[in-house]
N, CA and C of each residue as an Amber inpcrd file, in Angstrom:
protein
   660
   0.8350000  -1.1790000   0.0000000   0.0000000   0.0000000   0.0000000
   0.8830000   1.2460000   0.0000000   0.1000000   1.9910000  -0.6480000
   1.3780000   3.8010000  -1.0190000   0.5830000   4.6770000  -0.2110000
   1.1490000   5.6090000   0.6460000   0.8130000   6.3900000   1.0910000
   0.5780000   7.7060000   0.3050000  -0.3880000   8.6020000  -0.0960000
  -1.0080000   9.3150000  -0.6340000  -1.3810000  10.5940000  -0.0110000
  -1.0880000  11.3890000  -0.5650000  -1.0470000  12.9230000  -0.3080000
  -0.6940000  13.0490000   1.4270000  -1.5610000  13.4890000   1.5090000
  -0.5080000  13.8120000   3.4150000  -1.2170000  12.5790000   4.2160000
  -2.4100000  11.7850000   3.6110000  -2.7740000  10.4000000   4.4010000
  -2.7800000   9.6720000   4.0330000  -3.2820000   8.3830000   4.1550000
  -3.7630000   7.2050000   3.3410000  -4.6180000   6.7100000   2.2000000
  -4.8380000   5.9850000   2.2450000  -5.9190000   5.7320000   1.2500000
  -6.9410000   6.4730000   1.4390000  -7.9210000   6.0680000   2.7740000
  -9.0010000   6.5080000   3.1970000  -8.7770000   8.3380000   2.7480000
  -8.2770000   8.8740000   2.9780000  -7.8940000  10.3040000   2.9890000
  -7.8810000  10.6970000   1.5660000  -7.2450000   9.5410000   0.7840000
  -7.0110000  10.0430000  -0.8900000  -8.6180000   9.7940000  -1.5270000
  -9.4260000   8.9080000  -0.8130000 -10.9040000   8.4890000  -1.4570000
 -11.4830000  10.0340000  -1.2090000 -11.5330000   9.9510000   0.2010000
 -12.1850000  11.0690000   0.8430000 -12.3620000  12.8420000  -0.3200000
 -10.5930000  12.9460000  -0.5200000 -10.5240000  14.2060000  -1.0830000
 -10.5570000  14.2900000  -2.6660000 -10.2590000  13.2130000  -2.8030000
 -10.4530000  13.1300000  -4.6650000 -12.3540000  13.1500000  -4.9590000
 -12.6400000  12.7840000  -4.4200000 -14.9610000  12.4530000  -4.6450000
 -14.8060000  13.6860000  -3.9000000 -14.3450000  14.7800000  -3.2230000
 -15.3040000  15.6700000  -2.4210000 -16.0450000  16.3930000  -3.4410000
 -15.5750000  16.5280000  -4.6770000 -16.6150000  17.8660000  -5.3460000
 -17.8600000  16.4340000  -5.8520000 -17.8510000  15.4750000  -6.4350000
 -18.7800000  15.0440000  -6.5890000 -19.8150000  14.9580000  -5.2130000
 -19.3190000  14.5720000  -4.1930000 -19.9040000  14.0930000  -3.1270000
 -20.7340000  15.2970000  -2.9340000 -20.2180000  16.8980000  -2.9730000
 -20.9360000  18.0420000  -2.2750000 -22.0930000  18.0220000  -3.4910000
 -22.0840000  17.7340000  -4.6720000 -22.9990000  17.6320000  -5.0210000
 -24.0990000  16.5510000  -5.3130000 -23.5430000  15.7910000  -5.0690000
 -24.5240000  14.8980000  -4.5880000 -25.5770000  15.5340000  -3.4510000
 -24.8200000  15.5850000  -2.7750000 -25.5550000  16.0610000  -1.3450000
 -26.4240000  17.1960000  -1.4990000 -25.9130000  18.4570000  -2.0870000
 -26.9900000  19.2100000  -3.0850000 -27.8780000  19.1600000  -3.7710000
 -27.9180000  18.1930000  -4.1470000 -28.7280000  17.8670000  -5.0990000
 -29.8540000  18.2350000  -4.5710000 -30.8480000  19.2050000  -5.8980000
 -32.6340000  19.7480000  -4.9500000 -33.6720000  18.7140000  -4.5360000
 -33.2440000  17.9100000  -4.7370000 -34.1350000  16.7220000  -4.3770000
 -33.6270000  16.5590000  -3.2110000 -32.7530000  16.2820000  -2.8910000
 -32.2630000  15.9080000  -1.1660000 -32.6730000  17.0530000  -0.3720000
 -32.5130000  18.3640000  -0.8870000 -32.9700000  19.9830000  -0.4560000
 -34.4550000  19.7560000   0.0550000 -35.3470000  19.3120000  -0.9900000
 -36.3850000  19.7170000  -0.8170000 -36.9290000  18.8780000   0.3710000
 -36.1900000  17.3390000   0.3340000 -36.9350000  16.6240000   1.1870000
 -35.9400000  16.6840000   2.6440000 -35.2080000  16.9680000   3.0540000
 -34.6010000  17.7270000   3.9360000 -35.8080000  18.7920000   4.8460000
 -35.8020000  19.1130000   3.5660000 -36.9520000  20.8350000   3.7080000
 -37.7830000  21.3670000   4.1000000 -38.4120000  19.3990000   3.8710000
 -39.9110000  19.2710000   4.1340000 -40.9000000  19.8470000   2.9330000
 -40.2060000  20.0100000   2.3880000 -41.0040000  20.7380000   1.0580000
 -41.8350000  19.2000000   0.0180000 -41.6140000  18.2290000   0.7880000
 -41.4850000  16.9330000  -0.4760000 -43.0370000  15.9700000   0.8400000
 -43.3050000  15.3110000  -0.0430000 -44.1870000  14.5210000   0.7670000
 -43.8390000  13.0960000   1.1330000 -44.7380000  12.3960000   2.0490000
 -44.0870000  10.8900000   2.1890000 -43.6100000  10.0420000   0.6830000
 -44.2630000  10.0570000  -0.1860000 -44.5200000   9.5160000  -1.1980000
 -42.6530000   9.4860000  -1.5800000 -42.2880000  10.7790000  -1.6470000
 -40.6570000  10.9510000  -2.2540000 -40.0130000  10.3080000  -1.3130000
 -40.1850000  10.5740000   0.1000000 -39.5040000   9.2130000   0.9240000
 -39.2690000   8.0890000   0.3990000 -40.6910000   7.4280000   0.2800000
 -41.1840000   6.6450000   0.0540000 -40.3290000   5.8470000  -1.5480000
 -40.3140000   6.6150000  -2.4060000 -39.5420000   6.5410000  -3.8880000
 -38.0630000   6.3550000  -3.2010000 -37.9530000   6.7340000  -2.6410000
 -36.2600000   7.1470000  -2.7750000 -36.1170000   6.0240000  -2.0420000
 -36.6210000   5.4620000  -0.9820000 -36.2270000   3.3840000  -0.4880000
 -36.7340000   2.6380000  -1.4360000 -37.6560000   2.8140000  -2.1540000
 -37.9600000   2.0390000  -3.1130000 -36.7150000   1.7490000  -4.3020000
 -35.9310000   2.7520000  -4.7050000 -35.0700000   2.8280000  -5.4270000
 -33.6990000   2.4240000  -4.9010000 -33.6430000   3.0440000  -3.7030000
 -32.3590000   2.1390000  -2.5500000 -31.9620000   0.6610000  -2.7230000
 -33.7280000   0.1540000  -2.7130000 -33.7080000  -1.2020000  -2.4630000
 -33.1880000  -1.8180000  -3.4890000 -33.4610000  -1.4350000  -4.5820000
 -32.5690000  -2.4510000  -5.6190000 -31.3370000  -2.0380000  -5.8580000
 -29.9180000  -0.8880000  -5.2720000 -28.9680000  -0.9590000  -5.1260000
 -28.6740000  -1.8200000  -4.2320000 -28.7910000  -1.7150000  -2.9780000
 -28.8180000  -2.5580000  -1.6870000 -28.8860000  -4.2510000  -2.1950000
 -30.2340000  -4.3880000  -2.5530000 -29.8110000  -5.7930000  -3.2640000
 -28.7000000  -6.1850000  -3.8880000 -28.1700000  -5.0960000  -4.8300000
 -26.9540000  -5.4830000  -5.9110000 -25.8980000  -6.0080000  -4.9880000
 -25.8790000  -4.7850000  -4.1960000 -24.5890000  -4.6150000  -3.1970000
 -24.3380000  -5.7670000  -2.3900000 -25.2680000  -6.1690000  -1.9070000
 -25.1810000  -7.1310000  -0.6800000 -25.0720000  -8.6100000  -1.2960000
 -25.8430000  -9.1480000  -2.5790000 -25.2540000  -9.6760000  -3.6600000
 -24.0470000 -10.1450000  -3.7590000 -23.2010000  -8.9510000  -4.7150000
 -21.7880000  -8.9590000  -4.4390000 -21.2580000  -9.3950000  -3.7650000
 -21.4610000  -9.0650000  -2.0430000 -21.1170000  -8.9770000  -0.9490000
 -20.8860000 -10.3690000  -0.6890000 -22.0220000 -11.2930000  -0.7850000
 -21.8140000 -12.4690000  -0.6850000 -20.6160000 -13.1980000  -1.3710000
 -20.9420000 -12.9130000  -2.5670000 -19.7130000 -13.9080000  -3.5160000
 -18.4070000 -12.8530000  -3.5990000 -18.2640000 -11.7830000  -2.7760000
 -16.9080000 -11.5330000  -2.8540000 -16.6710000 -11.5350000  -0.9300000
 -17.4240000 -12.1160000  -0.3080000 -16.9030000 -11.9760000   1.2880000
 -15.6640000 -13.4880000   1.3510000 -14.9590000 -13.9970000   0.2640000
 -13.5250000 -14.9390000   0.2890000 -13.0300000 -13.9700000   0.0380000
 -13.0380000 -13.3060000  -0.8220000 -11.8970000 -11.9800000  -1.2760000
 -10.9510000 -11.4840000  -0.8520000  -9.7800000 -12.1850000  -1.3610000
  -8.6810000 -11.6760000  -0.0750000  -8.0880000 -10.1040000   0.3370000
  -9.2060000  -9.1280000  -0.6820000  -8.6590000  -7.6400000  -0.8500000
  -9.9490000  -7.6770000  -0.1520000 -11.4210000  -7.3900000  -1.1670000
 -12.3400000  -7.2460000  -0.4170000 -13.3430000  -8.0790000   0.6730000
 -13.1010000  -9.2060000   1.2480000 -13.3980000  -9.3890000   1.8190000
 -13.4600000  -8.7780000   3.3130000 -12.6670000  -7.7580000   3.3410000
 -12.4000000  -7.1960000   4.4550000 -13.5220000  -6.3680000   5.1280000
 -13.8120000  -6.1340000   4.1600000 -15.0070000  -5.0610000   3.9970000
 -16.4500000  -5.4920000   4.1160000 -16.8750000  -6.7610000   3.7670000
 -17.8750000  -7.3710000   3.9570000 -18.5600000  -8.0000000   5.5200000
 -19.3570000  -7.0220000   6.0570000 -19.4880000  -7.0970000   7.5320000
 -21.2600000  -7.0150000   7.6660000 -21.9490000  -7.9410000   8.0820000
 -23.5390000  -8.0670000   7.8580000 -24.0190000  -7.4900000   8.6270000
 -23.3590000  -6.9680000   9.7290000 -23.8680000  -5.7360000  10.3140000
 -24.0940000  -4.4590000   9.3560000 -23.7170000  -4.0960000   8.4530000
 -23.6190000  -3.1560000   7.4510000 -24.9470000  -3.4250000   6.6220000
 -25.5100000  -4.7170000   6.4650000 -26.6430000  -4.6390000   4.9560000
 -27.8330000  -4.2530000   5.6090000 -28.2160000  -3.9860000   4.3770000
 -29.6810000  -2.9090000   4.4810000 -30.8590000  -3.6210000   3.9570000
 -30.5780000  -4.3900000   3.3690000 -31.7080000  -4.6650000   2.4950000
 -32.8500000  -5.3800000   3.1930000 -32.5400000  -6.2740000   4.5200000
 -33.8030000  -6.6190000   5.2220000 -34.3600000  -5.3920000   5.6610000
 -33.9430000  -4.5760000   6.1790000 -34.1660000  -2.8770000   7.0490000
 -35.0570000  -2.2750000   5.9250000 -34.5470000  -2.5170000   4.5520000
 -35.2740000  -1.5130000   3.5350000 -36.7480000  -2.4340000   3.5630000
 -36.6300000  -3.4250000   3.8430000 -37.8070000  -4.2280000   3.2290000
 -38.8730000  -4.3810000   4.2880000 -38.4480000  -4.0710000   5.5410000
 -39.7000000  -3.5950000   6.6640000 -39.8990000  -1.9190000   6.3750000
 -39.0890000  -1.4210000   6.0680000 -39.3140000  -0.2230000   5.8010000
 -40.5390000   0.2010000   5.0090000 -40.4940000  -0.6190000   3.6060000
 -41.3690000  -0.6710000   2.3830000 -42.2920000  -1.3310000   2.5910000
 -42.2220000  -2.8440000   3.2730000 -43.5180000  -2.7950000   4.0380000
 -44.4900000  -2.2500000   4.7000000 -43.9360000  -1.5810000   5.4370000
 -44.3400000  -0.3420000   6.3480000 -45.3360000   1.0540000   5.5140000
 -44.5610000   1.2130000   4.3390000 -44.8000000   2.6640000   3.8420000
 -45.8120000   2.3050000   2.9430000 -45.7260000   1.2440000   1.9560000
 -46.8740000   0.2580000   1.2320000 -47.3940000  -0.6480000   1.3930000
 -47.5180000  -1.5470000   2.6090000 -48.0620000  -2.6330000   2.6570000
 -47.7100000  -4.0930000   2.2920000 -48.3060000  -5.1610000   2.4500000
 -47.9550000  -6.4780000   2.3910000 -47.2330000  -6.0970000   0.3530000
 -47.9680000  -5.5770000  -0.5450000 -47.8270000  -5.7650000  -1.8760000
 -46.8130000  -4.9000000  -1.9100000 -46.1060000  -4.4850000  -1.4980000
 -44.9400000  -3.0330000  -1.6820000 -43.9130000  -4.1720000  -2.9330000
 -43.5000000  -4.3180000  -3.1030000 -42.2660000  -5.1680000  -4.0660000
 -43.3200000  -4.8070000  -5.2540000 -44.8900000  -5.0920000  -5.6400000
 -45.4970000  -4.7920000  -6.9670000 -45.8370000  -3.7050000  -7.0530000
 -44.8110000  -2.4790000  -6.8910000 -45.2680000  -0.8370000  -6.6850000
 -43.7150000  -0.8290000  -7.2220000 -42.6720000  -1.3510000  -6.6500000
 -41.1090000  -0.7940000  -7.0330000 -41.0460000  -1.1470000  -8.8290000
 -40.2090000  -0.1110000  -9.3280000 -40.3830000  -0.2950000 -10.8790000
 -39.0080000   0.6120000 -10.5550000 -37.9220000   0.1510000 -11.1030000
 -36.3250000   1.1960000 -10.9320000 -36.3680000   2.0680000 -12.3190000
 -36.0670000   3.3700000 -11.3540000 -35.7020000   4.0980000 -12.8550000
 -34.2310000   4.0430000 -13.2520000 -34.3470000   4.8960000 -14.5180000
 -33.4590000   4.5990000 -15.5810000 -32.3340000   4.5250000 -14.8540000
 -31.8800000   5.9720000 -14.1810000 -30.5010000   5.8030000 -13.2780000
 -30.3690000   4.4880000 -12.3050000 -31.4770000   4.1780000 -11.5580000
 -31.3310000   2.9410000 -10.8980000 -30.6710000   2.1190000 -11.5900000
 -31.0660000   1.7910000 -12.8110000 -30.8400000   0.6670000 -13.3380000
 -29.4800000   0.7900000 -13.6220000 -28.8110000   1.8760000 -14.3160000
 -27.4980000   1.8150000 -14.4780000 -26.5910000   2.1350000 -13.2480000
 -27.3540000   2.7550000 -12.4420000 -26.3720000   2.2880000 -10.8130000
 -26.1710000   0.8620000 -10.5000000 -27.2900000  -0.0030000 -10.8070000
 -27.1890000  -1.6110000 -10.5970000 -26.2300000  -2.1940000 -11.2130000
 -26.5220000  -1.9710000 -12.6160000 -25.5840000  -2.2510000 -13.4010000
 -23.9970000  -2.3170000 -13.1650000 -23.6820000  -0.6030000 -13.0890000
 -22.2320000  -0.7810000 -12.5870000 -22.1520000  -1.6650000 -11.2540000
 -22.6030000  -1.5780000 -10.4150000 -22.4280000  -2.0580000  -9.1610000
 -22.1630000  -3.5650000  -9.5420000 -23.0960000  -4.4400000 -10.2330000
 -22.7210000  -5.6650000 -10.4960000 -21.3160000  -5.9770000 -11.7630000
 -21.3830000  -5.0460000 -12.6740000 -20.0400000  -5.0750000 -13.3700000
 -18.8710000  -5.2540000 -12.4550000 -18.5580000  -3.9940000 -11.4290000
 -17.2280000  -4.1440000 -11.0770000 -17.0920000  -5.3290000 -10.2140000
 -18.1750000  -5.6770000  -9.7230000 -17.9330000  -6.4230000  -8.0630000
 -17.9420000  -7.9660000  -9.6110000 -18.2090000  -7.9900000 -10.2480000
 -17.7060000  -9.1050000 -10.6650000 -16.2280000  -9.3070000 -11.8340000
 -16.3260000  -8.3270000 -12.6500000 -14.9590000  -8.2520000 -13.1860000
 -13.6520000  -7.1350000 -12.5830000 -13.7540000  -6.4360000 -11.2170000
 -12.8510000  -6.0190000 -10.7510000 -13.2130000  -5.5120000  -9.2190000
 -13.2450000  -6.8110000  -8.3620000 -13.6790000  -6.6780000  -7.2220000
 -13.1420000  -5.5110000  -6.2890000 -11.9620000  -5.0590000  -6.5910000
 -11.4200000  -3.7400000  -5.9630000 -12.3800000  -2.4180000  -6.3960000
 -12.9110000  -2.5140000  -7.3980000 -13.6770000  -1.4310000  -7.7630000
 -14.7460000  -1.3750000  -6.7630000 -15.3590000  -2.5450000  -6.5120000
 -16.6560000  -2.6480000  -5.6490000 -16.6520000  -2.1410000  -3.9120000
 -15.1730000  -1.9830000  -3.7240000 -15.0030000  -1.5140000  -2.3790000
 -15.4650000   0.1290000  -2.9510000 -15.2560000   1.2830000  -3.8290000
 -15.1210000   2.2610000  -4.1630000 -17.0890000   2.5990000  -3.4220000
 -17.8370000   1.8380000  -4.1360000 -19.5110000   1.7970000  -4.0730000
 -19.7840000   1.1780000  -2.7940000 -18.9120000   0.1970000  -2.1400000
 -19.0370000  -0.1250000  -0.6470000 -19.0500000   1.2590000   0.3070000
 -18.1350000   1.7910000  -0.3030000 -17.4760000   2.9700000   1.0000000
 -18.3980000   4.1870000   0.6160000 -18.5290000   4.1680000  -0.5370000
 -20.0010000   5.2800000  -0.5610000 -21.3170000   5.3720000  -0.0650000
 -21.8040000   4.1900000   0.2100000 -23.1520000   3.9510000   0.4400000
 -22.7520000   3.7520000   1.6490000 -22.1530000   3.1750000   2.4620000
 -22.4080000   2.5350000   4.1060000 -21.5410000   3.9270000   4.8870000
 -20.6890000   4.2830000   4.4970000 -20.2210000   5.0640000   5.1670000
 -20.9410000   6.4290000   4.6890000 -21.8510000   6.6490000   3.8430000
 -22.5200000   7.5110000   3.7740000 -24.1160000   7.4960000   4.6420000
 -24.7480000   6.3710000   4.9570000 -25.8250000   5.8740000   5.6910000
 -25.3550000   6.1880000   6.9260000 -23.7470000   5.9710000   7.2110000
 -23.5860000   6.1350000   8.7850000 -23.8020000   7.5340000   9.0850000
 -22.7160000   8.2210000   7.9940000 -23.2130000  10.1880000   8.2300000
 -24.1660000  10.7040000   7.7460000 -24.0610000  11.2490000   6.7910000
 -25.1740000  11.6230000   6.1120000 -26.4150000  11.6690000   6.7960000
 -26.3820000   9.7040000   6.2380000 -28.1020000   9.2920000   6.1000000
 -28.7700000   9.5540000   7.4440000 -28.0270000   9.8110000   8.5360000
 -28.4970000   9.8430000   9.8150000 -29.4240000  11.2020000   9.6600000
 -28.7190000  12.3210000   9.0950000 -29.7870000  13.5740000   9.2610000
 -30.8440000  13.3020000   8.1650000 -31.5540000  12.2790000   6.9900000
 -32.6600000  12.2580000   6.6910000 -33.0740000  11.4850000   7.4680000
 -32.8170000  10.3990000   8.6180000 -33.3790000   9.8780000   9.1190000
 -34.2630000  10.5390000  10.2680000 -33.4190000  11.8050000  10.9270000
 -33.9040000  12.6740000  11.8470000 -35.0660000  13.4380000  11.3410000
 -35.0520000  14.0920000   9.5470000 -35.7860000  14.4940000   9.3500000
 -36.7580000  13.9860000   8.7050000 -37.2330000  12.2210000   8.7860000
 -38.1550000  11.8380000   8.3060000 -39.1560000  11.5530000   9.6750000
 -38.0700000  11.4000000  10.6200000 -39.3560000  11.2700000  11.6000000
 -39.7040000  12.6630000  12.1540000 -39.2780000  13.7640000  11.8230000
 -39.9620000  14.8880000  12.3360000 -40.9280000  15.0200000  11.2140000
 -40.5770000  15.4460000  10.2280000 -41.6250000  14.9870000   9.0720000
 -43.2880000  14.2730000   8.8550000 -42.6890000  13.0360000   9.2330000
 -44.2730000  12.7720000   8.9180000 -44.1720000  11.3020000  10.3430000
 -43.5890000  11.6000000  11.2290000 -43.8180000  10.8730000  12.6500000
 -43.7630000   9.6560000  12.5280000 -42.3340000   8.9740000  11.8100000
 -42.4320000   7.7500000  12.2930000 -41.5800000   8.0980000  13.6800000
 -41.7900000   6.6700000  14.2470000 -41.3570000   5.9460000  15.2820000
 -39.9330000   6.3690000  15.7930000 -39.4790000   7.0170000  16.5150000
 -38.2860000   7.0250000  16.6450000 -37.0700000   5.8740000  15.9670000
 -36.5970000   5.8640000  15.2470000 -35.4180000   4.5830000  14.6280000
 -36.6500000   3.4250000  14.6990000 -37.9030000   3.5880000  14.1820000
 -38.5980000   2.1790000  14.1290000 -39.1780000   2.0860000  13.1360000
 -40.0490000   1.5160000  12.4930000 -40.6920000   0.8960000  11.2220000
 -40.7030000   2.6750000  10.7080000 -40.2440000   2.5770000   8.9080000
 -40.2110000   3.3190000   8.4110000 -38.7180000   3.8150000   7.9080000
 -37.9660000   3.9310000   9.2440000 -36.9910000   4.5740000   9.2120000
 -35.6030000   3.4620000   9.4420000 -35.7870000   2.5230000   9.3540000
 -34.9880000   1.4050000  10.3860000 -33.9810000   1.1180000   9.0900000
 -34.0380000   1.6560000   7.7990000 -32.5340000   1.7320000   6.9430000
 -31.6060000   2.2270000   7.4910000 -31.8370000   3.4710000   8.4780000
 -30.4970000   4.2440000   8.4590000 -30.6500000   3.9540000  10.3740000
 -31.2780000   3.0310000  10.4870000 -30.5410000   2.6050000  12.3300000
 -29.4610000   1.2270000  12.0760000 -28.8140000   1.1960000  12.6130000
 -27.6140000   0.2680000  12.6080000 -27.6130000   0.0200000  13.4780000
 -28.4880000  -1.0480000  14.1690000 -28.4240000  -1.8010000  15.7240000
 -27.3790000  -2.5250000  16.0870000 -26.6700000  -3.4920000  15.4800000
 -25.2720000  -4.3330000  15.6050000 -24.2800000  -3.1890000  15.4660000
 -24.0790000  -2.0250000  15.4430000 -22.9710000  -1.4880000  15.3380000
 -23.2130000  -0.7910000  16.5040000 -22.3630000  -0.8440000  17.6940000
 -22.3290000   0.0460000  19.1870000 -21.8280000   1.6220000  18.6670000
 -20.6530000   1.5780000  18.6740000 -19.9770000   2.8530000  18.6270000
 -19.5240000   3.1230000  16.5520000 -20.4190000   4.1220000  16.4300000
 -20.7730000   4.3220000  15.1110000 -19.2340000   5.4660000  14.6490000
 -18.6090000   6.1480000  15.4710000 -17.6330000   6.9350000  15.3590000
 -16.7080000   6.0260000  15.3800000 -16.2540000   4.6920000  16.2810000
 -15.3800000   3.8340000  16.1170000 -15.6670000   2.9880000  14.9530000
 -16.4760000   2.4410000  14.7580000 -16.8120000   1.6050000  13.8880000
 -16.2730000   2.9230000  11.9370000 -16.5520000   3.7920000  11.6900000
 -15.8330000   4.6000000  10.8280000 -14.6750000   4.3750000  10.7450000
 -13.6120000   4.4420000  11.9760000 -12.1340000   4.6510000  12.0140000
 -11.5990000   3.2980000  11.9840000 -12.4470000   2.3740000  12.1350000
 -12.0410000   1.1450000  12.3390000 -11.9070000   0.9500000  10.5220000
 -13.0690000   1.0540000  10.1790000 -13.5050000   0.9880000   8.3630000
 -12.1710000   1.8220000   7.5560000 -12.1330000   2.8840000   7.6300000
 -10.9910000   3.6810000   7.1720000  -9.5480000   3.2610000   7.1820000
  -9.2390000   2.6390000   8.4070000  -7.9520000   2.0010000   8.9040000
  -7.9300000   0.5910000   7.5640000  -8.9770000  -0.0390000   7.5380000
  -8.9820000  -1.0610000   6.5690000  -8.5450000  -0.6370000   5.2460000
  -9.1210000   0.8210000   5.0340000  -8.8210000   1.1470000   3.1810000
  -7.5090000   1.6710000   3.3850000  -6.8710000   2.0310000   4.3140000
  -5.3170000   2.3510000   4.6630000  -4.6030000   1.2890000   4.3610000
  -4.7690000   0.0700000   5.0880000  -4.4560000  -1.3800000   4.8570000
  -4.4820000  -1.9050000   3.8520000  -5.0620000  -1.7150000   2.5620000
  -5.8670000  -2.4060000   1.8160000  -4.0970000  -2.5820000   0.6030000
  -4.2440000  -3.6860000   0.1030000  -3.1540000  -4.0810000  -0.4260000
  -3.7750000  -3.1510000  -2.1250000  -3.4920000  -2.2930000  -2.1720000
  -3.3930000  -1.5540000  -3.9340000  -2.2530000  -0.8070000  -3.7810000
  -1.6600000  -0.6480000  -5.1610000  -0.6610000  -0.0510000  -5.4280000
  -0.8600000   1.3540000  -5.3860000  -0.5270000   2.6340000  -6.0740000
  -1.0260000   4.1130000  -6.2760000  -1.6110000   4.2540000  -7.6580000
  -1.2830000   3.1600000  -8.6700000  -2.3880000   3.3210000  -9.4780000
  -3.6740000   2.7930000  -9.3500000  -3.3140000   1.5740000  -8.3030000
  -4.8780000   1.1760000  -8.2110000  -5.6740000   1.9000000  -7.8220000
  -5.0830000   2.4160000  -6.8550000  -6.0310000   3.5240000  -5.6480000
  -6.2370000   4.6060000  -6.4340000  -5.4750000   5.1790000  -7.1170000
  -5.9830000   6.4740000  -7.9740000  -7.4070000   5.4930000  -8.9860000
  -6.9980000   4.3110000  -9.2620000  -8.5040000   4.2200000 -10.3870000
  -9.6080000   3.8530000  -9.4900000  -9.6960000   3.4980000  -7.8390000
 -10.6960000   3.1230000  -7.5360000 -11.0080000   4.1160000  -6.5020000
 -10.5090000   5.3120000  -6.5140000 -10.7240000   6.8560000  -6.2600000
 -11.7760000   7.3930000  -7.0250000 -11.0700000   6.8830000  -8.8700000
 -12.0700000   7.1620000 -10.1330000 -13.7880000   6.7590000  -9.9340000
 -13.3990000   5.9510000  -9.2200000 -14.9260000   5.0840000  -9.6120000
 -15.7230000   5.2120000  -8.3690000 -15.1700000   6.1530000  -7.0960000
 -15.9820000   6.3630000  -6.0140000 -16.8450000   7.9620000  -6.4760000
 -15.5080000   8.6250000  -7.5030000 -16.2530000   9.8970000  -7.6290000
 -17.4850000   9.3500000  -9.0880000 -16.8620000   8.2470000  -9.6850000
 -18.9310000   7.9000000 -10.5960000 -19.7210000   7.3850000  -9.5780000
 -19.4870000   6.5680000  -8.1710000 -20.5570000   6.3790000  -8.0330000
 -21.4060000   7.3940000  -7.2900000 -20.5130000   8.6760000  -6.5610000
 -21.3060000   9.6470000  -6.2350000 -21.8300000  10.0460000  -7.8240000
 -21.3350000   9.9920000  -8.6290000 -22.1040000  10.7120000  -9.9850000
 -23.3310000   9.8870000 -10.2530000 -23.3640000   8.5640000 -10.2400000
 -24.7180000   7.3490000 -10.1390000 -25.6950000   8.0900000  -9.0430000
 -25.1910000   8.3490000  -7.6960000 -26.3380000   8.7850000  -6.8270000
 -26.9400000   9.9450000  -7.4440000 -25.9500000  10.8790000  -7.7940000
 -26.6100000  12.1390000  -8.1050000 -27.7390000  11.7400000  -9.4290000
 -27.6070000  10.8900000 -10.3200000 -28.5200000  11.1610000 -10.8920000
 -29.7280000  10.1030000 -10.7850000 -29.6020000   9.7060000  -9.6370000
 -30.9900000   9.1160000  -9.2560000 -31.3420000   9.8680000  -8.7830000
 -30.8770000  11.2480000  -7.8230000 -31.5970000  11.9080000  -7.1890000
 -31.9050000  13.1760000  -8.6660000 -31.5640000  12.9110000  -9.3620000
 -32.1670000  13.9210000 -10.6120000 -33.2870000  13.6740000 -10.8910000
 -33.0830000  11.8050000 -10.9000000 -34.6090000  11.2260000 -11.4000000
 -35.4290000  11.1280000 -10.2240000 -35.3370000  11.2820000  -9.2940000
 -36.3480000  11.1390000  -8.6240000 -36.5380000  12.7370000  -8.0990000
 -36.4450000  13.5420000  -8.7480000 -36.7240000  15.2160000  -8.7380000
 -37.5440000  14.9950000  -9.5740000 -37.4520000  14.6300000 -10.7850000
 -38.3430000  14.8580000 -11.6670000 -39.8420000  13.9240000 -11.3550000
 -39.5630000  12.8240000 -10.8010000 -40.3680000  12.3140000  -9.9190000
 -41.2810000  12.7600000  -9.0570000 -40.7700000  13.3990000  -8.0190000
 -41.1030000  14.0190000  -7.2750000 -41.1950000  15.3250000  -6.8040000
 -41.6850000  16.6860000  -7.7240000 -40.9100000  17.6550000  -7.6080000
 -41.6790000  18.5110000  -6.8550000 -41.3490000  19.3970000  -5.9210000
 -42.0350000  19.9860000  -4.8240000 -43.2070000  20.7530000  -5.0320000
 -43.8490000  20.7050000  -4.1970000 -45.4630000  21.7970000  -4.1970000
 -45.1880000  22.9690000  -4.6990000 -45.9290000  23.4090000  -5.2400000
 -46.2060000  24.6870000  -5.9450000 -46.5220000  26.0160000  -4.8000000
């Protein structure tokens, strides 16, 4: 492993995606429903659309948890996809799975996600470290503002994607994760190309949250 700009790996992911990442996070769709400007329904879309990344991911997860690079990374305290699926239960009912229909960006977020994790499993850590370590930060403040919003349950049905019950200490559990992509056996070109592919998959999020603007676009 090469040490990279004044830190590690973790540090070189971190600062190479920040301009994608800030916009991601910008994005007016995340604004609006932040905002409160958006109704359950866009909640509601936006786990619906989760859920079939989450599937991809956890997927992967399985047939690359031998992986002697990424396996490291594969920890079932981390998957979402049962969490999304009481969730969607919750928000639609017993039939919720015959309501999900992925849009276009979904689909090509899936897509890549299953490309790399099968022809270049180092890539798939890039979309690992985006999504889970983004659920840990991030996702925590839509979680705060879905239950002020429209009153679910404190961390209970509705919202239970972004609670992480098996993980105690959520600040250790980060540094612990980070220390791993420090560790992680790539050279400096690897890490510069799977730097590349953390700032597309913030570019994949952003344009699901495009499509689901147009989806969902705020009250008049």
């Amino acid at each position: 492993m090469t040490e990279t700009a004044t830190g590690g790996f973790a540090a070189l992911l971190r600062t190479a995606s920040a301009a994608e990442h800030e916009k991601a996070e910008a994005s007016p769709f995340v604004g609006d429903l932040l905002g409160g400007r958006l109704g359950v329904e866009a909640y509601s879309g936006l786990a619906g659309q989760l859920w079939f990344v989450y599937r991809e991911l956890e997927r992967a997860a399985g047939d690359l948890a031998g992986h002697p690079v990424v396996g490291a990374f594969v920890d079932p305290a981390l998957f979402r996809t049962a969490a999304l699926e009481q969730d969607l239960r919750h928000l639609h009912g017993p039939a919720w799975r015959e309501r999900l229909v992925p849009l276009a960006a979904t689909e090509a977020y899936v897509a890549r996600v299953r490309g790399v994790a099968r022809d270049w499993p180092a890539g798939y850590v890039a979309h690992h470290y985006t999504r889970y370590l983004g659920d840990l930060s991030g996702g925590q403040v839509i979680r705060d503002a879905a239950e002020k919003s429209w009153g679910f349950q404190r961390k209970g049905d509705g919202v239970r994607f972004y609670v992480f019950d098996e993980i105690g200490n959520v600040a250790a559990y980060k540094r612990a994760y980070r220390a791993k992509l420090d560790a992680m056996a790539a050279d400096e070109v690897e890490q510069r190309r799977i730097a590349q592919e953390c700032k597309r998959a913030f570019r994949l999020n952003s344009a699901l949250f495009q499509d689901l603007g147009r989806c969902f676009p705020p009250a008049a």
